[in-house]
N, C-alpha and C positions, 0 to 999 in steps of 0.2 A: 504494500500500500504506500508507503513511502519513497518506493523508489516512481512507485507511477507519479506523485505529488513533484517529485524534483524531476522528471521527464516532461510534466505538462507546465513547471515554471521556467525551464528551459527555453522550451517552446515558444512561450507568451514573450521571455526576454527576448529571443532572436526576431521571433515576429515583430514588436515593437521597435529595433535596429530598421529593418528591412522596409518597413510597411510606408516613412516616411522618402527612404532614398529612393521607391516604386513612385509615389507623387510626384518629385521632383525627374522623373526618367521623362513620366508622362507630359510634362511642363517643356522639357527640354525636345522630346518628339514636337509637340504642338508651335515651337519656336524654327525648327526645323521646317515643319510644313510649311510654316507663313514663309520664311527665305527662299525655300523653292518656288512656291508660286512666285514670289517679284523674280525671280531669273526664269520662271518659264513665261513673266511676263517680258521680260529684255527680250529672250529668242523674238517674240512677237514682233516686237518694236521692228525688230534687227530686218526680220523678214517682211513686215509694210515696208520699212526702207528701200530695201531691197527692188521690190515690185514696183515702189514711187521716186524713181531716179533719186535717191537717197535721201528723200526728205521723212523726217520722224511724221507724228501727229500734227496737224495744224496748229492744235490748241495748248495756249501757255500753261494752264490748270486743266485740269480733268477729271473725273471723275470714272473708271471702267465702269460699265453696267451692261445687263445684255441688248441693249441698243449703239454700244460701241460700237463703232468699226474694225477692232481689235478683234473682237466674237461676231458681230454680224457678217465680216468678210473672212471670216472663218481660221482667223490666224491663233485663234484660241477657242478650245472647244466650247467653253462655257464661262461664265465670271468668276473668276476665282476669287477666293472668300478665304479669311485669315481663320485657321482652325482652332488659333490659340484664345480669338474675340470671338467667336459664335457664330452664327451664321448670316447674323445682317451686317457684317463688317466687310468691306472692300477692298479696293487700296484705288490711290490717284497718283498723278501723275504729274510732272512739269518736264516742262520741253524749255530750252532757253532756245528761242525761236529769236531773238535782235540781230546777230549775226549766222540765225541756221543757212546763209547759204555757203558760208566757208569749212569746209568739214572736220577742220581746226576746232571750230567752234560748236560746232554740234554736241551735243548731250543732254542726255534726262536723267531724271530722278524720279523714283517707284515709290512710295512710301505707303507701307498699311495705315488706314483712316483706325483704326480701335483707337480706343481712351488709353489714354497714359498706363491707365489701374489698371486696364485688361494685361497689358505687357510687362508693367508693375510685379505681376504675380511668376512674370517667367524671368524673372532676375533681371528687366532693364528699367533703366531710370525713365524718366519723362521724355526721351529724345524714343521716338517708333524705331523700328528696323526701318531702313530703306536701302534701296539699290542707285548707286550714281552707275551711267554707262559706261564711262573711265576709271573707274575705281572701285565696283565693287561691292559684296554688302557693305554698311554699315550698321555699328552696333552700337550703343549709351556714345554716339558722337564721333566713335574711333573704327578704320576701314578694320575687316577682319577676314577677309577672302580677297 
């Protein structure tokens, strides 16, 4: 009987180790997914360019939604949606469009719309992930890919 007592507080100790560093796995996947969708939002970009003698989006702000041109002209299957904010969260977009026709000067930036506090919970401060096209993710302000 006592030995079953210190096999089942064994248990409950390891369990209680494990059961937070599982939370935090699942935080770190959901931080994952959102980064991939902005770089399987870049491919998009890359390939309108592509198709429109290298001009990005027209629009200096944007908003993805399934009436983009991004998803309506099929360069992305569906609106992708940050897994870490829920499912009404998006992401947008800026084009620095003042000198987009020197290719020099061309780039965007992806950024997930979620609230600070959504991303708050997967270890970043108030600055979102976002993707520059020259550089990268970014993470809390600093490039990290």
């Amino acid at each position: 009987m006592v030995e079953l007592i210190i096999v089942v507080a064994v248990i409950a100790i390891l369990a209680s180790i494990i059961i937070p560093k599982m939370s935090g796995a699942r935080d770190k996947a959901k931080l994952a997914g959102c980064k991939t969708n902005m770089k399987h939002i870049s491919i998009a970009f890359e390939l309108y360019a592509n198709d429109n003698q290298g001009c990005y989006q027209p629009s200096d702000y944007a908003t993805l939604d399934s009436s983009h041109s991004l998803v309506a002209g099929n360069y992305l299957k569906r609106t992708p949606m940050c897994p870490g904010a829920g499912s009404q969260e998006t992401y947008s977009y800026y084009v620095n469009s003042q000198e987009a026709t020197l290719p020099a000067h061309r780039w965007y930036l992806i950024y997930c719309r979620a609230t600070p506090s959504r991303h708050a919970a997967l270890g970043l401060d108030a600055n979102r992930p976002a993707y520059h096209s020259a550089k990268g993710i970014i993470e809390n302000g600093a490039i990290v890919q």
